[in-house]
N, C-alpha and C positions, 0 to 999 in steps of 0.2 A: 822913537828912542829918547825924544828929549820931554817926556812927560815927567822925569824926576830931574833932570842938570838940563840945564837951559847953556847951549851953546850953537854953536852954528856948522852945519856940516859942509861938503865941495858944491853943493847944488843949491844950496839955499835962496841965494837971492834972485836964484833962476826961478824958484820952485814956482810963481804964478806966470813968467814971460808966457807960457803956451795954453793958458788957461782958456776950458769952454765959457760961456754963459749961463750954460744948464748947470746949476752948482750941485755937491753933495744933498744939500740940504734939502733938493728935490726924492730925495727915498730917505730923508729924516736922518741925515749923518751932519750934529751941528756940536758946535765948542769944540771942534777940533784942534788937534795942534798944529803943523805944519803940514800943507799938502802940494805934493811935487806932480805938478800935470806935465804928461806927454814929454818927459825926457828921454834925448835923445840917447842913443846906446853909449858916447862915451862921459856922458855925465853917469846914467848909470852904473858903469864901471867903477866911477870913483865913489858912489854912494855906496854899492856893495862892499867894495875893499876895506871903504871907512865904518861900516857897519860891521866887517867881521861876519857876514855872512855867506863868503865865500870864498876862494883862493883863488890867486892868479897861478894857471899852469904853466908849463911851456909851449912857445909860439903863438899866447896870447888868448884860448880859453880860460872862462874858469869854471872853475870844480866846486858843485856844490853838494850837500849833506840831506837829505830829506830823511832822516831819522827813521823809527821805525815805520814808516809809511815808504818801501819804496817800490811802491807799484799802486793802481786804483784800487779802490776799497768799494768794492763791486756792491756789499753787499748793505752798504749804509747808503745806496741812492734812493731818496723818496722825489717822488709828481705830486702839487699840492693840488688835491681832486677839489674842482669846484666849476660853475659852470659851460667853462670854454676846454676841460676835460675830460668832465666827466663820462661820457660816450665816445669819445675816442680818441683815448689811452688803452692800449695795449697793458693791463693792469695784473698783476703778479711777479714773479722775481724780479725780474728787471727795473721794473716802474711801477713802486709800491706807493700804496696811496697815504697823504699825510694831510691834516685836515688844514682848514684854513683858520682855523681859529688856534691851532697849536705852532703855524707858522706864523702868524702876526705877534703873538706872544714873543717866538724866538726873533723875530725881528728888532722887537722894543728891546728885549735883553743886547744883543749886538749892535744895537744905536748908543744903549749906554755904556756897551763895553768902548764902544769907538772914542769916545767925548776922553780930550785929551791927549789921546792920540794922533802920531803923522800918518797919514799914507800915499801909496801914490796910485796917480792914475793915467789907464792909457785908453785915448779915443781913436777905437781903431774900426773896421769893417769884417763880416765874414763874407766872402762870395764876390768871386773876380768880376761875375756878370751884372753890368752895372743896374741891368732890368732887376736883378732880385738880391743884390747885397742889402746886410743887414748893418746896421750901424750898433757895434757892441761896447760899452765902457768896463775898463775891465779895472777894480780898484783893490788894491792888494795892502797888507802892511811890508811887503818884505819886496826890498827896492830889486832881488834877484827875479820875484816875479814879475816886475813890469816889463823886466828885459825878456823873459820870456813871454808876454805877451804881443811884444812889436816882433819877435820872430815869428810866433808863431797867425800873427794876423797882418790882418793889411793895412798900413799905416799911411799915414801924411804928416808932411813938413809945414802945410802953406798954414801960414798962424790965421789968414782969417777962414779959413773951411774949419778950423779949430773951433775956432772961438765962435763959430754958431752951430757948432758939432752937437745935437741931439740924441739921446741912444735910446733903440726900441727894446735893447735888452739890454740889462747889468747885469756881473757878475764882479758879489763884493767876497772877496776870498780873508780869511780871519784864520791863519795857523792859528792863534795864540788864543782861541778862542772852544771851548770845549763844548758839546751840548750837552745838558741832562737826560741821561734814560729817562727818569723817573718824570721829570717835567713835560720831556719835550716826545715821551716816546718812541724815540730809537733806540737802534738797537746796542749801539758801543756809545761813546765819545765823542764820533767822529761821525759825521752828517753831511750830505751833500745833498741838498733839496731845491727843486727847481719849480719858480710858481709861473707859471704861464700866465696868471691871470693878472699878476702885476708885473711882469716883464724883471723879474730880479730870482737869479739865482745864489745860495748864501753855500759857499766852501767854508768847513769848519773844520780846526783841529786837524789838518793834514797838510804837508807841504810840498808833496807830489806833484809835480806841473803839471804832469797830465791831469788831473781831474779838472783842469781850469778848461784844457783844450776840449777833451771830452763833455764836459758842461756843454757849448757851444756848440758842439756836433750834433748834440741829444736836441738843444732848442733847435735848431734848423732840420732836424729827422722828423719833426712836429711839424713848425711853421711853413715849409717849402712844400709839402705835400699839396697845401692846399694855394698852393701857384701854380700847379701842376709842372714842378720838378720833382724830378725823383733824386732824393739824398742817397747818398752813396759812399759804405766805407770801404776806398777801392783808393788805388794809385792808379793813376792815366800817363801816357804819353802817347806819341804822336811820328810817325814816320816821313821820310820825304814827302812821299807822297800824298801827304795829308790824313792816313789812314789813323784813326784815334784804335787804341788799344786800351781797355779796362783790365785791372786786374784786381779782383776781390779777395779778403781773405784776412784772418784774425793776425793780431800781433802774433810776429816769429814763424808768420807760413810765408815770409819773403816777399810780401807789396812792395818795400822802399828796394830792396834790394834790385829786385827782379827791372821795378819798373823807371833802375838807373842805368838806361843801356846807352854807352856812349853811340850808338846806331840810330837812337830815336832821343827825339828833344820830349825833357819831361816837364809834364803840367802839374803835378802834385801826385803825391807820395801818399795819401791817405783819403782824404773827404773830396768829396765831389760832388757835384749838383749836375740830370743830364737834362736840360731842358731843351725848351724852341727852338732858340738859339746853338748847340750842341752843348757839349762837357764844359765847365767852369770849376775850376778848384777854390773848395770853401776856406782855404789858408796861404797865408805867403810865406811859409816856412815849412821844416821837417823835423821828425821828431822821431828819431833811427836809434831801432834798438844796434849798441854798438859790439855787446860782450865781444871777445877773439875776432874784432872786424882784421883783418888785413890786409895792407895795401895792394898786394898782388890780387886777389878775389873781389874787392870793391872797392878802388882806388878812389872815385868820386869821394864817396863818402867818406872814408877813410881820411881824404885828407881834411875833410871841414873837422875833424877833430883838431885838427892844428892850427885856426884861425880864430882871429880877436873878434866877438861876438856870438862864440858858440857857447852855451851851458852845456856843460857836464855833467849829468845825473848821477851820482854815488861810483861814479869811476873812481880806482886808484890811484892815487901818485905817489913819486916820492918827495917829502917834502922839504929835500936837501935839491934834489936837481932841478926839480919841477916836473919831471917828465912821468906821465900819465901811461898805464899800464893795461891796456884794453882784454889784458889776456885772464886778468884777477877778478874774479867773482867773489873776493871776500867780503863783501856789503850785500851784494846783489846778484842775481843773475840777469838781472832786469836794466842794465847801466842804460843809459842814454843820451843823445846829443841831438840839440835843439838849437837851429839853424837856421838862418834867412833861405828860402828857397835859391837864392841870385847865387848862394854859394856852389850848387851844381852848376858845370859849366854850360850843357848844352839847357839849358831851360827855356820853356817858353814865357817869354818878359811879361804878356800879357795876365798869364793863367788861365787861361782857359783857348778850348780849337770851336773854331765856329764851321765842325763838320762832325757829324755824330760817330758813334763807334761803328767797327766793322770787323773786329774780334772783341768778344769776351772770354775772360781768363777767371775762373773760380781756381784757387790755389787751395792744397788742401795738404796740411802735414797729417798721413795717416801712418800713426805711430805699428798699426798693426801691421805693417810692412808689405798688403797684401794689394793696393790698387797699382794698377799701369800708372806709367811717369807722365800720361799723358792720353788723355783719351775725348771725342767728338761728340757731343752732344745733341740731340734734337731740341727741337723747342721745347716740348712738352718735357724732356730731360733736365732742360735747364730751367722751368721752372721748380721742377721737384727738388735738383741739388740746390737751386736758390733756397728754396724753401727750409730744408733740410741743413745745409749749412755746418756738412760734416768736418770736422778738424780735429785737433789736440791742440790743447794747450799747453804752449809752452811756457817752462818752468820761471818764474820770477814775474811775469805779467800782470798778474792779480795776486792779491796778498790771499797765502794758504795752502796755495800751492807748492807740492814737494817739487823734487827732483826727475821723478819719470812725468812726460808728458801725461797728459789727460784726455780719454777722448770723449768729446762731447760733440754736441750739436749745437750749433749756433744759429739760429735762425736771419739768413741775410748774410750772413757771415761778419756778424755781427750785432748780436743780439740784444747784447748791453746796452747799447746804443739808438734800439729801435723803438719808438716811442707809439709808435701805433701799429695794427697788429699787421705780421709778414702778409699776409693776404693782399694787405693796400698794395707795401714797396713789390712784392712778386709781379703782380697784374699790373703796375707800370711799367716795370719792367720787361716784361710780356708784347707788351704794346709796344714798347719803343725798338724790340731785338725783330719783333714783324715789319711794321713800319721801315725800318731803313735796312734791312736784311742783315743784322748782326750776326754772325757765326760763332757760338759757344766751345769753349774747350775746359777741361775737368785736369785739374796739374797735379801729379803729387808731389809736394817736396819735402815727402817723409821720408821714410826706409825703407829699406829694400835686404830680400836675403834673410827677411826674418822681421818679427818686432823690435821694438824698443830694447836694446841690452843685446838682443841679437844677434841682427841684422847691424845697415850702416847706412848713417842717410845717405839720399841721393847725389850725387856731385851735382854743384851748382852750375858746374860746365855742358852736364849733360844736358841740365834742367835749360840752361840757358839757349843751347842748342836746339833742344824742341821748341822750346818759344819761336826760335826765329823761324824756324820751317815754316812756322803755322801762320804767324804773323806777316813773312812775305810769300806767303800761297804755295810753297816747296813739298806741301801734304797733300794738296788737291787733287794730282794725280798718284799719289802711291795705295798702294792696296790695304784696305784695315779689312780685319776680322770682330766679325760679332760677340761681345765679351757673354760669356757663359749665367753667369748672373746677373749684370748690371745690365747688358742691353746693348751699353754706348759702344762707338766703334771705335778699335786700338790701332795704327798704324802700323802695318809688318817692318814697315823700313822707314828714316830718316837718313838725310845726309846729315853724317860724323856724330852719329849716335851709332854705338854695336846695336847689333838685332838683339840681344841677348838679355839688351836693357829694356829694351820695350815689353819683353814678356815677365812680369817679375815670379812666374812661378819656377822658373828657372834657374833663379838663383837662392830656392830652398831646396836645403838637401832632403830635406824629407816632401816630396809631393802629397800626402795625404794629410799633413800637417798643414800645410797650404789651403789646400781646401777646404779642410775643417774651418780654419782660420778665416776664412773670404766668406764662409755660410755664416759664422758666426757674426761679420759686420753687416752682411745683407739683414741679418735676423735684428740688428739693432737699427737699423734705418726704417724696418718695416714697422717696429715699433715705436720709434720716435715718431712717423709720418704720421700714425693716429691722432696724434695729437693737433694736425694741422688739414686734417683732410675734410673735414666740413666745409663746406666750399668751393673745394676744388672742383674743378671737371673729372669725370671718370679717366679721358686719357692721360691727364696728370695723373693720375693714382696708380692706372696702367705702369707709366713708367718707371717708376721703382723696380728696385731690384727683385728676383726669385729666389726662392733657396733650393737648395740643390737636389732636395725631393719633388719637385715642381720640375727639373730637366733631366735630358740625359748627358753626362758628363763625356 
């Protein structure tokens, strides 16, 4: 901000105390103006405030603006295909390819967009498990994103591990900076391109946090593979008893939620890595969709909305009281709050359990209203839903997106994010649920009673109530029925679930509506699975769903 008035801001004469050795000038960012290394969250505060780029709310968040970007912009992500990609990247929507010579071009234009400019920077870590953390520098112009980078990674204070801090991966993030279609070959304005081959990923023209964390996720969906961990978009926690519990599943099918049960200590809310060693979470923070959070339904989180260090994503307030309106969608449906993990209370300090899983939890909002709240998978099952990765999307998540959910497939249960093709993450996955005898379970936390407009989602009470059955062994001996279609087994009974809920064809008034309805999803699974069934085993293929001229009903 001081490339046109030259004066001095609250951090300034701090801005090198924490400085690495490895300088900018190592990825060609020189004649800079000021640059603010590794300040701590309440210097940032005052840079923010003093920038105007955000507001202080009440009980000490603040509330920021991400303009029209307020969700990832899914579909400006390019992988710069060269070498160390070229054969395995997972290549098509997702991870489209960008060449290396139209990335080194957009490089030199953002080196001189930079000249003249402050920015700042945070040297931080992805990946609690010290065998396979990645050392990330994350360089922003806009001093709200640094703060969200020390929440959402793993940071240090000790100024000499600073100051010979090396990063194997950058990410230099430039809101203010647009790309040319016509130059650079994308497809808007706005660019999010990640080179594996020089270890720097470049955010343009968007000010969405998430795409800085997601960037990060995407590099290590690639680099960990080949340490034989399996990356993982799942929230984890961890019982008395040491028992680790995964639970998978796209933004808004309830991971942060679900996987904040004041019963079990949580390790991370989103990324994961399950290697040798067991589960390690790839972040020291959380990043909670918040729209109508309420205190009574998820008190944890609910209250990190009220604490000094949490960002605010396009939440309301007012700006007479200060007080923050979690009920108001009028920016977004997408609002969200970005947190040090230490702010849940029960957490585990280290991040990671050094005991592997012994349930897994695929969550699935299925807007058609037609799956069980909960149903037991085989192996060969839980390969296929891995694979398959059926959900809806909900509304605000990704920019484009209306109002009624969307249902698609997401490969992994999260596909956006998957850098190399599901066959790899499945078949580790495979390995590691045989290996330590993990027990799969299939959740829905869609609707019920009907589709979308309907029907009425599921209570979170219920949904929470089958979790724990499952999770403390309360299902093992009750009696399930063979679902008609799908295969998997449904429990007739839980404690302080009705029975009524477990069959959801029961609470449509039209049964033959139902039905129609449950052939018509088996019919879209059989054919999304074509797309992935090369490979498989025949009894993976096996397991998919029937359609209803195939049994007798």
């Amino acid at each position: 901000m001081s490339k046109y008035l030259e004066f001095s801001t609250p951090a300034s004469k701090e801005a090198k105390e924490l400085a690495a050795d490895f300088k900018l000038e190592n990825i060609g960012l020189t004649h800079l103006d000021r640059v603010y290394w590794n300040l701590p969250n309440e210097a940032l505060y005052e840079e923010i405030i003093f920038r105007n780029e955000a507001h202080l709310s009440a009980d000490g968040p603040i509330v920021v603006k991400t303009g029209k970007w307020t969700a990832r912009a899914a579909s400006d992500k390019y992988v710069v295909k060269e070498e160390s990609t070229e054969n395995n990247i997972w290549w098509g929507q997702y991870n489209k390819p960008y060449s290396l010579e139209k990335f080194n071009s957009l490089l030199m234009r953002v080196q001189a967009y930079a000249q003249g400019e402050e920015f700042f920077v945070q040297d931080c870590y992805a990946g609690a498990d010290p065998d396979f953390r990645l050392p990330v520098r994350i360089i922003t112009e806009k001093a709200w994103h640094s703060l969200f980078a020390r929440n959402m990674f793993l940071t240090t204070s000790d100024k000499e591990t600073l100051k010979k801090f090396a990063p194997e991966f950058t990410v230099l993030c430039v809101p203010g900076f647009k790309v040319d279609p016509r130059v650079d070959g994308t497809g808007t304005e706005t660019g999010i391109i990640i080179n594996f081959g020089q270890r720097i990923a470049i955010i343009a023209n968007t000010l969405y946090g998430g795409e800085i964390k997601k960037s990060i996720f995407t590099v290590l969906n690639f680099l960990l593979t080949f340490q034989d961990v399996l990356p993982m978009h799942c929230s984890a926690n961890v019982g008395s008893g040491g028992d680790v519990a995964l639970f998978f599943g796209l933004s808004g099918t309830g991971k942060t939620t679900l996987s904040a049960d004041p019963k079990r200590n949580l390790i991370g809310d989103d990324e994961h890595g399950w290697g040798t060693n067991g589960v390690f979470n790839f972040e020291g923070g959380c990043y909670a969709k918040v729209i109508r959070l309420s205190a009574e339904a998820e008190p944890q989180i609910h209250a990190c909305t009220q604490r000094f260090g949490t960002i605010l994503e396009n939440v309301v307030y007012d700006p007479v009281t200060r007080k923050i309106d979690l009920d108001d969608d009028s920016i977004t449906e997408n609002t969200r709050a970005s947190y040090p993990l230490e702010f849940i209370p029960n957490v585990v300090p280290e991040k990671m359990a050094r005991t592997h899983p012994k349930n897994i939890i695929f969550l699935t909002c299925d807007a058609s209203g037609v799956l069980p709240p909960i149903s037991r998978l085989s192996p060969d099952q839980a390969q296929y839903h891995f694979i398959s990765g059926y959900t809806s999307k909900i509304a605000g998540t990704e920019l484009g997106l209306g109002i009624e959910p969307q249902i698609t497939f997401s490969a992994c249960f999260g596909a956006p994010f998957m850098v190399r093709h599901p066959h790899a993450y499945a078949e580790m996955l495979s390995q590691r649920m045989m290996k330590h005898g993990a027990q799969c379970w299939l959740v829905n936390t869609g609707w019920v009673g009907g589709r979308f407009g309907v029907g009425k989602r599921i209570s979170i009470r219920h949904t929470r109530n089958l979790l724990n059955a499952a999770l403390e062994g309360k299902l093992d001996n009750v009696k399930f029925r063979k679902d008609k279609l799908f295969g998997f087994e449904v429990p007739l009974s839980c404690p302080d679930v009705p029975q009524d809920v477990l069959d959801p064809s029961t609470s449509w008034g039209n049964k033959d509506e139902y039905w129609k309805k449950y052939d018509a999803l088996a019919a879209r699974f059989i054919e999304n699975f074509k797309l992935f069934q090369d490979g498989c085993s025949a009894q993976v293929i096996k397991s998919g769903p029937k359609r209803i001229s195939q049994i007798k009903l």
